[in-house]
C-alpha positions in Angstrom: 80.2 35.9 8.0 80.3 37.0 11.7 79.0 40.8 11.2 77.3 43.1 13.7 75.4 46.2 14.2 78.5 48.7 14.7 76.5 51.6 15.1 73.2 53.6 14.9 71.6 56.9 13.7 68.8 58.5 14.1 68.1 62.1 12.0 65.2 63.5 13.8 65.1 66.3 11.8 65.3 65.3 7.8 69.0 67.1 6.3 70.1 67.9 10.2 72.4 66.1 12.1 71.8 62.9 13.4 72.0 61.1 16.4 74.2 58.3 17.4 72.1 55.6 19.9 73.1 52.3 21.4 69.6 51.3 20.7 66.7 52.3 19.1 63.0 51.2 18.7 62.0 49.7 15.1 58.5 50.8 13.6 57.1 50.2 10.1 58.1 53.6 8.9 61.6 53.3 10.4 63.4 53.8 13.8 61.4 55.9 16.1 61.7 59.6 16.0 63.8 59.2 12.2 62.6 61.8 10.2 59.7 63.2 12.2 60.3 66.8 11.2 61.1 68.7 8.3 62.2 72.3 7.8 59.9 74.1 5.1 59.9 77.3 3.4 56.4 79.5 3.3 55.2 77.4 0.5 55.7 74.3 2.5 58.2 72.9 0.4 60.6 71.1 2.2 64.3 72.6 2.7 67.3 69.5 3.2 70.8 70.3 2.6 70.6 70.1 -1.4 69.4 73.7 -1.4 70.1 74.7 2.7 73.4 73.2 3.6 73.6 75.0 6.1 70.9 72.7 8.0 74.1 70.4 8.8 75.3 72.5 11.3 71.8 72.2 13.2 72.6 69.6 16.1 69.8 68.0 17.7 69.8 66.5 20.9 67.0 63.9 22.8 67.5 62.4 26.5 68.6 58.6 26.3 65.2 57.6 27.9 63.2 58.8 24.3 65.0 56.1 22.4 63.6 53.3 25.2 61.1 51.4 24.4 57.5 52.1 26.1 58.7 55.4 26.9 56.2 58.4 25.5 57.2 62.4 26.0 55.0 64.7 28.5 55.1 68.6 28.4 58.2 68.6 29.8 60.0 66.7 27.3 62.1 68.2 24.5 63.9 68.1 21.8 67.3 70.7 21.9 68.3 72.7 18.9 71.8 74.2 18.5 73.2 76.0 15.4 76.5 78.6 15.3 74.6 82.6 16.0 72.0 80.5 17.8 70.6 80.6 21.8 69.8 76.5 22.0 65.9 75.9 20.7 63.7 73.9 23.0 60.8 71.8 20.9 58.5 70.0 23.4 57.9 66.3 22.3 54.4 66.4 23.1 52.2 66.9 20.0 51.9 70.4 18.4 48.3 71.6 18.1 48.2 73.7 15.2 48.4 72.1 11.7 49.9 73.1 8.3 48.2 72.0 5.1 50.3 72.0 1.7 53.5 70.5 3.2 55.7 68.8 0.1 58.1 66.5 0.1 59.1 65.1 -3.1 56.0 63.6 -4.7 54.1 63.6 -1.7 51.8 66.6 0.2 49.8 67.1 2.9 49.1 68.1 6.1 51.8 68.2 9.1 51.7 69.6 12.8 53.6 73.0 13.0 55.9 73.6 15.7 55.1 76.8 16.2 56.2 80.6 16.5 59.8 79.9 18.2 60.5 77.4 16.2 59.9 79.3 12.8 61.7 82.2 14.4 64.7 80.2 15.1 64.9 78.9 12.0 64.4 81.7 9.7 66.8 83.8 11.9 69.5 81.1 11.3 68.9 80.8 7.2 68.3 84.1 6.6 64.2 83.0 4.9 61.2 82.4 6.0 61.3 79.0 7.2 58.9 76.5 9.7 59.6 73.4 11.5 56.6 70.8 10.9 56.3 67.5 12.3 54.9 64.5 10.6 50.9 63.8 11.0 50.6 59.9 11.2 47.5 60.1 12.9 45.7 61.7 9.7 48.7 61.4 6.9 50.4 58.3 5.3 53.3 58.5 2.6 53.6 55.7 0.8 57.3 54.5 -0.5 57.4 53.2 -4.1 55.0 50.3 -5.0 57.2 48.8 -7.5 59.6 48.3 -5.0 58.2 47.6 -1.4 54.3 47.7 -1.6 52.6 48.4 1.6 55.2 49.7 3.6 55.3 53.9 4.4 57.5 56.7 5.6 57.6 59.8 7.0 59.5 62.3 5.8 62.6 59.4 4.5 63.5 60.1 0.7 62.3 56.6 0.4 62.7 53.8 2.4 62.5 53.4 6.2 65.7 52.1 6.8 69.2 52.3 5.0 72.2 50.5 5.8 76.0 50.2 5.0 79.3 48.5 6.2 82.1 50.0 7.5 84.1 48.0 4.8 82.7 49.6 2.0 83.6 53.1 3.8 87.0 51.8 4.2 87.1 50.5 0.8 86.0 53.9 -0.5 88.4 56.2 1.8 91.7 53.9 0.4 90.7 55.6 -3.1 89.9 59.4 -1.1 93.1 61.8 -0.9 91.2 62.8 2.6 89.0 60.4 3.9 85.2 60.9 4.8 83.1 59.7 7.8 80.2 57.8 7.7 78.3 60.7 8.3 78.2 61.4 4.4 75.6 59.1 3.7 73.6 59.1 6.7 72.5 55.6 6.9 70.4 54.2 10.1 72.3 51.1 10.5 76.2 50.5 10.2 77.5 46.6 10.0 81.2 45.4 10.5 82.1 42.5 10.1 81.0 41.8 5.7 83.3 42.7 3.1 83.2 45.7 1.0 79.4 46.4 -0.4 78.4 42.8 0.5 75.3 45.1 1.5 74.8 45.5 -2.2 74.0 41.4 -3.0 71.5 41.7 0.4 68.0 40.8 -0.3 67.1 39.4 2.9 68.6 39.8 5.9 68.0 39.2 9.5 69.4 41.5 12.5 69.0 39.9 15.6 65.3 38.8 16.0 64.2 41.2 12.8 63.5 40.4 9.3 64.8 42.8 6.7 63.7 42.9 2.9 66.8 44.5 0.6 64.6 46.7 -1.9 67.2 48.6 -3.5 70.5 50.0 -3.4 71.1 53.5 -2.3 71.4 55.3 -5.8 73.5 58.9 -4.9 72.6 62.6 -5.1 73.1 64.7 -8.5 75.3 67.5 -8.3 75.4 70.5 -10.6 78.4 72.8 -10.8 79.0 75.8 -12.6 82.8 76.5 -13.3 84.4 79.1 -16.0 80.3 79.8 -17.2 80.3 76.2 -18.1 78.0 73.8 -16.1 79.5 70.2 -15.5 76.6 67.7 -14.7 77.8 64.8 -12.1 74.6 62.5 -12.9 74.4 61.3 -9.5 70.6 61.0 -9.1 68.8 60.0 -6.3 65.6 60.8 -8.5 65.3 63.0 -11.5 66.5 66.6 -11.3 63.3 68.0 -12.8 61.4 66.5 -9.8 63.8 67.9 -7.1 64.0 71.5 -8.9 60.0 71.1 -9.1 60.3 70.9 -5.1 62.7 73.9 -4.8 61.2 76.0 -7.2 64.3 77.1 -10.0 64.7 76.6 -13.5 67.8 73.6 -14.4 69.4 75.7 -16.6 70.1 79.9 -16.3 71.8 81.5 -14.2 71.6 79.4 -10.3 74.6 77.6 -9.4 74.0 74.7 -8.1 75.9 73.3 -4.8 76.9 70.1 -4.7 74.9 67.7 -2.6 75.0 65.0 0.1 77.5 63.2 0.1 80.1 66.2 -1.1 78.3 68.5 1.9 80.9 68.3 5.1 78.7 67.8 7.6 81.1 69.3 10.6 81.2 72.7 8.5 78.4 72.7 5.5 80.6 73.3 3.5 80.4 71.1 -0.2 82.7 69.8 -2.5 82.9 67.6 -5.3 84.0 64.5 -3.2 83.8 61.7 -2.7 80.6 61.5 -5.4 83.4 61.9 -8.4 85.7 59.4 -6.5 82.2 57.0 -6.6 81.4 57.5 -10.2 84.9 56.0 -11.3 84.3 53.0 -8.7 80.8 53.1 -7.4 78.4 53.7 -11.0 76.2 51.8 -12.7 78.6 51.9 -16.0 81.3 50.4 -13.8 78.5 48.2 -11.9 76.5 47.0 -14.4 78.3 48.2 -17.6 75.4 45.3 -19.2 72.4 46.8 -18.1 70.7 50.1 -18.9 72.6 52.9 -18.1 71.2 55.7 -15.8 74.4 57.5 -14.6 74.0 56.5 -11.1 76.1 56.0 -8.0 75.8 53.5 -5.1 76.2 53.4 -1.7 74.5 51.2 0.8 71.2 49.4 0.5 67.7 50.7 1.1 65.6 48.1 3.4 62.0 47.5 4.6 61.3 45.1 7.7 59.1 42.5 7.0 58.2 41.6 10.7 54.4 43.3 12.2 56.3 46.0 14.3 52.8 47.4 15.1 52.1 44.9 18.1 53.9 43.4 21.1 57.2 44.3 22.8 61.0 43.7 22.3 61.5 45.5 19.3 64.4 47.1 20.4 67.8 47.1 17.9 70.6 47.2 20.1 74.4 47.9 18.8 76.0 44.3 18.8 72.8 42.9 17.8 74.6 40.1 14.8 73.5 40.1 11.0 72.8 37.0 9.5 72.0 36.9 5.4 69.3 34.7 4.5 69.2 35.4 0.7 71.5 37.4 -1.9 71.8 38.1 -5.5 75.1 36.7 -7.1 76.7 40.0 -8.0 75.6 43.6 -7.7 74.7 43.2 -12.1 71.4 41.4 -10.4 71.0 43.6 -7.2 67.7 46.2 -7.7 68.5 49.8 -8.4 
């Protein structure tokens, strides 16, 4: 296999769009500035694009220099917001001094540093709610991902690994079944390889890209989406996690009277505007009753593969990921039946 880091993204902001780098420094919780900041409502529970779709539309834009390594912000270093209605939103890199407690995302809460007035401002002009922009604490906050699955490794404000990758074969593979085909965009994955065959990234368990050791901890399970048609609600069991925990987070009922939108990866991220594809097009191809039609059935969808790095990223230099950087597999699972979901 001769495959290669294609390309990067980095999502600053969690559910906005994301950046595309030649190179990008590697932490323990993930590529540096990935998921720093999170949009909440005035209970502190995080918005993302499952209830605001709307936040795909939010560009953000950082200077070249920020993604260097040993580079660090100073007052006059910013982070650019742009949405449609919207005069451009300056947030200065430089820590934030004020500090909101209750912030929740998914299972986890505490404290985060608010970004302020302006920022709040902007953001509840452009979704219509009271809404703040909250960066993550890691001086005083940890968020640990799933023990059963990667113990000692953390995030920040990640669903729930630091890093997720994914081929540009699989995307191809998946488009070839699509009436209109999707960009990579859809599933907003940090690192995209060429170079494998389709969902090779699924058998993954160890991997190493360029000088950097990656642990394959599970695949990417898919987004549930809820639709109400003709009074009759038609459940697409797409789960990331289990409905009542994300309508815990967003504060409705599952049943009543909400219609639900469908979720990433049916949101367009050029417009915000969801369908039902391509998550129906992966539950004929991509579910665990076609995947693993032998093993207990959860109604889940794949796409990509959720890593950890195994390397101490907290000392020394060079840990720069650069596009080109080649991908070498140093253990696999025999078929995706034995992969971790």
């Amino acid at each position: 296999m001769d495959a290669k880091v294609s390309s990067m993204f980095i999502y600053p902001i969690k559910s906005c769009r994301g950046i595309s780098v030649s190179q990008a420094l590697l932490t323990p919780t993930g590529f540096r500035w990935d998921r720093n900041w999170v949009v909440i409502n005035s209970r502190g529970r995080m918005y993302t694009q499952r209830n605001e779709p709307k936040l795909a539309l939010i560009q953000v834009q950082m200077s070249t220099e920020a993604f260097s390594e040993g580079w660090e912000p100073t007052n006059n270093s910013y982070m650019v917001l742009k949405a449609p209605g919207q005069n451009e939103l300056k947030v200065c890199l430089a820590k934030p001094p004020a500090v909101a407690d209750g912030v929740s995302v998914w299972e986890w809460s505490g404290s985060a540093l608010d970004e302020g007035d302006e920022a709040a401002n902007w953001l509840t002009n452009y979704l219509g709610k009271p809404s703040r922009l909250v960066r993550f604490n890691a001086v005083s906050e940890k968020r640990p991902v799933d023990p059963e699955f990667a113990r000692g490794h953390n995030v920040m404000f990640s669903d729930l690994f630091p890093y997720m990758i994914a081929s540009q074969a699989s995307l191809d593979t998946l488009n070839q079944h699509l009436k209109e085909p999707v960009p990579i965009n859809r599933f907003r994955p940090n690192i995209l390889v060429d170079g494998c065959g389709p969902f090779d990234e699924d058998l993954w368990t160890e991997i190493r890209i360029s000088k950097f050791t990656f642990q394959g901890v599970r695949l990417c399970s898919r987004c549930k989406v809820i639709k109400q048609s003709l009074g009759t609600y038609y459940v697409f069991v797409l789960a990331l996690g289990c409905m009542k925990k994300y309508k815990e987070q967003i504060g409705i009922g599952l049943f009543g009277s909400e219609k639900y939108e469908p979720n990433i990866p049916t949101i367009d991220q050029a417009t915000g505007v969801a369908g039902s594809e391509p998550n129906e097009t992966l539950m004929k191809i991509r579910s665990d009753k076609v995947l693993r039609p032998n093993r207990k059935q959860q109604g889940k969808i794949y796409f990509g593969q959720n890593l950890v790095c195994k390397d101490n990223l907290s000392r020394g230099k060079g840990n720069i990921m650069k596009i080109g950087d080649p991908v070498a597999v140093l253990k696999k699972v025999s078929s995706v039946a034995d992969a971790t979901v």
